[in-house]
LOBAVO-412638 format. One record per atom (N, C-alpha, C): residue in one letter; x, y, z. Coordinates in steps of 0.02 Angstrom, whole numbers, plus 50000, padded with zeros to 5 digits. Layout:
% residues N
AXYZ...
END
This chain:
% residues 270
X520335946555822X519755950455843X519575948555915X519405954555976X519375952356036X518775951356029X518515946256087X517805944556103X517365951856095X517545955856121X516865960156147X516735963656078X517275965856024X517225965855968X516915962255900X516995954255939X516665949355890X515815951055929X515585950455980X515085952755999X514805957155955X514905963855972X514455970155944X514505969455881X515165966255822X514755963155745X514185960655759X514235953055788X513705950355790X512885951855804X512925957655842X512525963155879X512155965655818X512475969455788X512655973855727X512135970455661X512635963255649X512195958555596X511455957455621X511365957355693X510755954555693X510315957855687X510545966355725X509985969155715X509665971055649X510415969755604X510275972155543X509605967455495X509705960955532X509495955355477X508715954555499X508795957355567X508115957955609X507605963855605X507765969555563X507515974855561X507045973155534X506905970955472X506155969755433X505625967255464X505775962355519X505315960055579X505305964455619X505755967755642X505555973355706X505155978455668X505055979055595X504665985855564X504085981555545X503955975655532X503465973355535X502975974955596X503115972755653X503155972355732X502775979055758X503335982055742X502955989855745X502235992855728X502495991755635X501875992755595X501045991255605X501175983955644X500725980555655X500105982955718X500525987455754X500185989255816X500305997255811X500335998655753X500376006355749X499586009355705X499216014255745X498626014755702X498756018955627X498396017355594X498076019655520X498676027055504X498376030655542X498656039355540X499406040155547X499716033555582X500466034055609X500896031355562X500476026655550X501186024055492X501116025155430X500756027855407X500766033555328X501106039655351X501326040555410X501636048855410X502336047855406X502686052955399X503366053555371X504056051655427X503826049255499X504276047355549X504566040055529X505086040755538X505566032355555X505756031355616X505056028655635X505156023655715X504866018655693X505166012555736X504996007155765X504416005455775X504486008855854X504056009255897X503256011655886X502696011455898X502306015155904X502016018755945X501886026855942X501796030055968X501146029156011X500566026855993X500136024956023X499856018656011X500226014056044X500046006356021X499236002756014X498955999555977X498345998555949X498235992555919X497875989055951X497505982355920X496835981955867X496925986655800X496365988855784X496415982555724X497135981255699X497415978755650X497075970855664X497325969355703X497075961755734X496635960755748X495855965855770X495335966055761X495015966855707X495145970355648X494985969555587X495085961355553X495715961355560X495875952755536X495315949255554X495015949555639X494865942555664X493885943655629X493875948255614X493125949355574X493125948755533X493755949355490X493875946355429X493735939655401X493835934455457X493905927055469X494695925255451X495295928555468X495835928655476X495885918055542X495505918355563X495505912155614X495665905455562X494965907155504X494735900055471X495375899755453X495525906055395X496195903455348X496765901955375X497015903055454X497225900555472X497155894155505X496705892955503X496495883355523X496715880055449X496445883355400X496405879655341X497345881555310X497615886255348X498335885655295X498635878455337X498475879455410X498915873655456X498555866555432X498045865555430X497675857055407X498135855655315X498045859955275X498415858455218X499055858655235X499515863455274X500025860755265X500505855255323X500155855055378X500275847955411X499935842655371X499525842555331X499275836155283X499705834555212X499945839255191X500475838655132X501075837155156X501285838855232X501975835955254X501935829855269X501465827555293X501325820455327X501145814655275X501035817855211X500785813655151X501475813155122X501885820155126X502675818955088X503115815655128X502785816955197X503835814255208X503495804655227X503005802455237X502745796155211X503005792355165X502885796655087X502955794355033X503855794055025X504095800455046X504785799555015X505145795455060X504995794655113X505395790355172X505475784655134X504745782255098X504615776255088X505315774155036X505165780354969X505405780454906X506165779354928X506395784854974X507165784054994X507475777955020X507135774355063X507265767455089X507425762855027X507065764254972X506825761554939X507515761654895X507645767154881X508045767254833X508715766454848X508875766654924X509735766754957X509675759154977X509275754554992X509275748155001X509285743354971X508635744854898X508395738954849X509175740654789X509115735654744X509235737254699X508945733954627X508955741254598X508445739554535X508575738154451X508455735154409X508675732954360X508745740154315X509295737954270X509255742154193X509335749154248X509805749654286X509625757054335X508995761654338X508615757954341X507955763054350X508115767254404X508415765954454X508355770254520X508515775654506X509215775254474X509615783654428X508865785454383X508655783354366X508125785354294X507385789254349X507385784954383X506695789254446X507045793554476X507845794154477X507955800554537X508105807254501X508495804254435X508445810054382X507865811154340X507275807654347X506445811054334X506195817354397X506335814354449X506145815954520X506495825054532X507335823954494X507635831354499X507255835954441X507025833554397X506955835254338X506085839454369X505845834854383X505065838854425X505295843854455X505635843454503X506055847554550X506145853354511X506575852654459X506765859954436X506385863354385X505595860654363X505105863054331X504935867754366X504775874554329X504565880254352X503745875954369X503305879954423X502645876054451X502145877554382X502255882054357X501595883654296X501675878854252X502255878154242X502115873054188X501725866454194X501725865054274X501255859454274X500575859554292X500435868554317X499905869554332X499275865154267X499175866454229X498755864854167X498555854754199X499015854354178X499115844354196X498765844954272X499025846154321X498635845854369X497955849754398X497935855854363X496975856654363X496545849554344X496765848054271X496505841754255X496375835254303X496975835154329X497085829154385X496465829354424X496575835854457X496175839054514X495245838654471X495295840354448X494645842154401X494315834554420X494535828154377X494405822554364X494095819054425X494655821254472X494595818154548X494075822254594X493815827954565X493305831854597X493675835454660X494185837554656X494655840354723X494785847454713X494445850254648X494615857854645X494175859454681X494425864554713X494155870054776X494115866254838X494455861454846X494645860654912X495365856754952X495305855555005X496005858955051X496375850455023X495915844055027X496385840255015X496535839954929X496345841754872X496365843254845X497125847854826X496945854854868X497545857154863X498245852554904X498275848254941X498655845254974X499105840354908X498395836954883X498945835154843X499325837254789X498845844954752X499285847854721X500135848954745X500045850554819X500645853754839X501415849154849X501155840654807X501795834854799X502135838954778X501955840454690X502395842754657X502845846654691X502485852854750X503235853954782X503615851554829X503365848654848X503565845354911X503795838054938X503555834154887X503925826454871X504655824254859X504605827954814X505245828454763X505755831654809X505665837254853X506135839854895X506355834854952X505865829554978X506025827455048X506165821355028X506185819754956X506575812654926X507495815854936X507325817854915X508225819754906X508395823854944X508225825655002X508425825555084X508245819755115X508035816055122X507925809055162X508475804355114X508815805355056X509055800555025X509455799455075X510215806655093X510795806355117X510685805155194X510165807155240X509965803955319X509855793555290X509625792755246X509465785155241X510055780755239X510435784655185X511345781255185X511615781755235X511715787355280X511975788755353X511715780255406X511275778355372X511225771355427X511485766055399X511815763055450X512225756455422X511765751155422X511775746255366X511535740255367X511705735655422X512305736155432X512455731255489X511865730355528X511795736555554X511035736755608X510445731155596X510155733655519X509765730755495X509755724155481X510445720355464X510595712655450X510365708555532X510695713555585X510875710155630X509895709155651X509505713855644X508825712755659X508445707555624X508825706955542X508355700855512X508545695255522X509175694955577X509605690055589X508985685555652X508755690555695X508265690455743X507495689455753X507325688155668X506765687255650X506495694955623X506685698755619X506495705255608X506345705255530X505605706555506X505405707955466X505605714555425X505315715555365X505615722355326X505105731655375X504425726455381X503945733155409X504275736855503X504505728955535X505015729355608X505625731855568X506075731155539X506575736055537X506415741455502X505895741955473X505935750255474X505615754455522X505405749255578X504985754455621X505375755755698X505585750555687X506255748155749X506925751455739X507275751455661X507775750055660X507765758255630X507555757855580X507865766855523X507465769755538X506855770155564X506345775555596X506815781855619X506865776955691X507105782055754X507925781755724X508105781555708X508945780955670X508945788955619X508375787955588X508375793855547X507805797155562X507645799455609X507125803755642X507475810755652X507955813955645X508185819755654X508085822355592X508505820155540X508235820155471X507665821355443X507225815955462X506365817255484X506095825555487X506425824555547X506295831355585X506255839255538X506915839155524X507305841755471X506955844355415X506795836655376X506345839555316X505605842355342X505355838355380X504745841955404X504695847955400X505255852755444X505225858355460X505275861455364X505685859755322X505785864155252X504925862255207X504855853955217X504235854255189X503575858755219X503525859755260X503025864755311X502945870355293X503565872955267X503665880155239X503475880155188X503805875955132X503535875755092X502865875555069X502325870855100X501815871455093X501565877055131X501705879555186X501285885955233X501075890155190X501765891855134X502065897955100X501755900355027X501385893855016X501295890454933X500845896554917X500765899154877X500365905054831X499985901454770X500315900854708X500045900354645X499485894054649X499835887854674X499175884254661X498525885654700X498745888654757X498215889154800X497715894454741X497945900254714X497835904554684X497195899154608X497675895454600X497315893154540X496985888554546X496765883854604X496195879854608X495785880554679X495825885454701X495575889454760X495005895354729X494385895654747X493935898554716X493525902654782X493275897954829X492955899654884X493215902754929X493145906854950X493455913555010X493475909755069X493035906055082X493075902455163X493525894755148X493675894155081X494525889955076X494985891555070X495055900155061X495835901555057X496425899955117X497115899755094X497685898055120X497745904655152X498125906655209X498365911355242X498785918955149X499065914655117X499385916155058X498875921055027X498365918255021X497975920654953X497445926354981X497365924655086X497115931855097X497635937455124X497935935555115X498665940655127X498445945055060X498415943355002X498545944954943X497925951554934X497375948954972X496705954054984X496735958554989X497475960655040X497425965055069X497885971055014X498085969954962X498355973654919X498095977154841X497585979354869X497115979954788X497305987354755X496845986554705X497065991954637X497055997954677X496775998854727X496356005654742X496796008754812X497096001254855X497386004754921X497805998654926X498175998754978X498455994655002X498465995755079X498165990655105X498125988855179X498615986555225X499215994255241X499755990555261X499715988855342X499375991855382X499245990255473X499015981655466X498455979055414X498325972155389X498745967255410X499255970255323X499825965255299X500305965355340X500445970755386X500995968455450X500665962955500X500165965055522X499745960955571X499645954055538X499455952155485X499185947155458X500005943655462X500555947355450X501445944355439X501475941355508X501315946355560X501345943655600X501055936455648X500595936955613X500055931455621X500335923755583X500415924655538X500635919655498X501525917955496X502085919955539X502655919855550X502595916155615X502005917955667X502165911455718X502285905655746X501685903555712X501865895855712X502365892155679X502645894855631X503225892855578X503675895255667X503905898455659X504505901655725X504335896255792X503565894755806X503465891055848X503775883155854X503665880555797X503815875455765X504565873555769X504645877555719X505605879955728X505915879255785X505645883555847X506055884255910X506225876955927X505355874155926X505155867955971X505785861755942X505825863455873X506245856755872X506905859555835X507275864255851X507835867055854X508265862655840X508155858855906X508945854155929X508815848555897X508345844555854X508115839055810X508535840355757X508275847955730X508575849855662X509335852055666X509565853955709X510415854255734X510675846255707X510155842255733X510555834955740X510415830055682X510015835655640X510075833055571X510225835155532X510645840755519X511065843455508X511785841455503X511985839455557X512525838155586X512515829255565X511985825455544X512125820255539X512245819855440X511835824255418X511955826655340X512775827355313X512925828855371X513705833655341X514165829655366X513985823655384X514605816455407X514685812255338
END
């Protein structure tokens, strides 16, 4: 296949894979009357910020303060915990194999559909007084998000050689100095990495938010998305605008640490 040929595939795939965003895109700045009519364009014929002005009266701002504080607070609480757990489990070793017994509990959470634990954790939440609010929902959102960045941080944690680490306790280097010295920045791409999948994950989260979320001025970006689709109409100039609204910072994020997640990637697959 000649280059200019492998090109215009590539051309081809993207636009293809890119269309739902470019009709989002469109939609979003197309008024009321235009995009219920029977044309297939893109483009809009008379471009209009009516969509994004509706949102921002909406309080489209808060829920977006409040989807970013829950889910930079559920990433920063998970990849904490599992860093910890992973160190934990590729370094120590533990009697009667518990480690196999916590990592096959750990997959086992993992592959629970979320309802089923919804019930158990209202309770949790209930007890602790955290229903209807953001840290509350944060920690609902372990269940998804713990369990995922344990077993992505496992295989970045093995990727570091002990050698490193002997030669530091050789130097006086404590356990809290080599992990802050030594496997931190060693497995910081990795880091990186899961950050970016746990982020999504929580940005993205629906049901729990749905089920211990009560107050309108605590909803997740998720659950007022969902507003905009009722028995009676559906608000599609909104739900493009609102897509668009809520796809940035994820893309922002993404760009910014591109070459982190390349290099943790690339350190996964050694």
């Amino acid at each position: 296949m000649t280059h200019s040929l492998r090109y215009a595939v590539m051309i081809v795939l993207l636009l293809f894979f890119t269309l739902p965003t470019l009709w989002m895109l469109g939609t979003a700045f197309k008024p009321a009357g235009e995009y219920v009519g029977t044309g297939l364009s893109l483009l809009p014929n008379a471009p209009t910020l009516e969509h994004f002005i509706s949102l921002w009266q909406q309080g489209v701002g808060q829920r977006l303060v409040n989807t970013l504080v829950v889910a930079l607070g559920t990433t920063a609480l998970s990849l904490t915990l599992a860093f910890l757990a992973a160190y934990a489990l590729v370094r120590f070793r533990f009697p009667a194999q518990l480690d196999r017994m916590f990592l096959l509990l750990v997959l086992v959470v993992k592959m629970l559909p979320p309802i089923v634990v919804a019930i158990p954790m209202y309770r949790i939440l209930r007890s602790l007084n955290g229903l209807d609010s953001l840290p509350g929902l944060m920690l609902s959102y372990q269940v998804y998000t713990l369990p995922f960045c344990i077993w992505m941080l496992l295989g970045f944690v093995r990727q570091i050689p002990v050698d490193l680490e002997e030669a530091a306790t050789l130097e006086g280097a404590g356990l809290f100095r080599r992990l802050t010295r030594v496997v931190l920045p060693l497995a910081a791409p990795g880091l990186v990495a899961t950050l970016i999948f746990a982020m999504l994950l929580a940005w993205n989260e629906f049901l729990f938010a749905l089920l211990f979320i009560q107050t309108p001025s605590n909803f997740t970006l998720p659950l007022f998305i969902a507003t905009f689709a009722t028995e009676n109409q559906t608000y599609w100039g909104e739900l493009m605008a609102i897509g668009v609204i809520s796809s940035l910072p994820v893309l922002i994020l993404a760009g910014y640490l591109q070459r982190h997640l390349l290099r943790g990637f690339a350190m996964q697959s050694h």
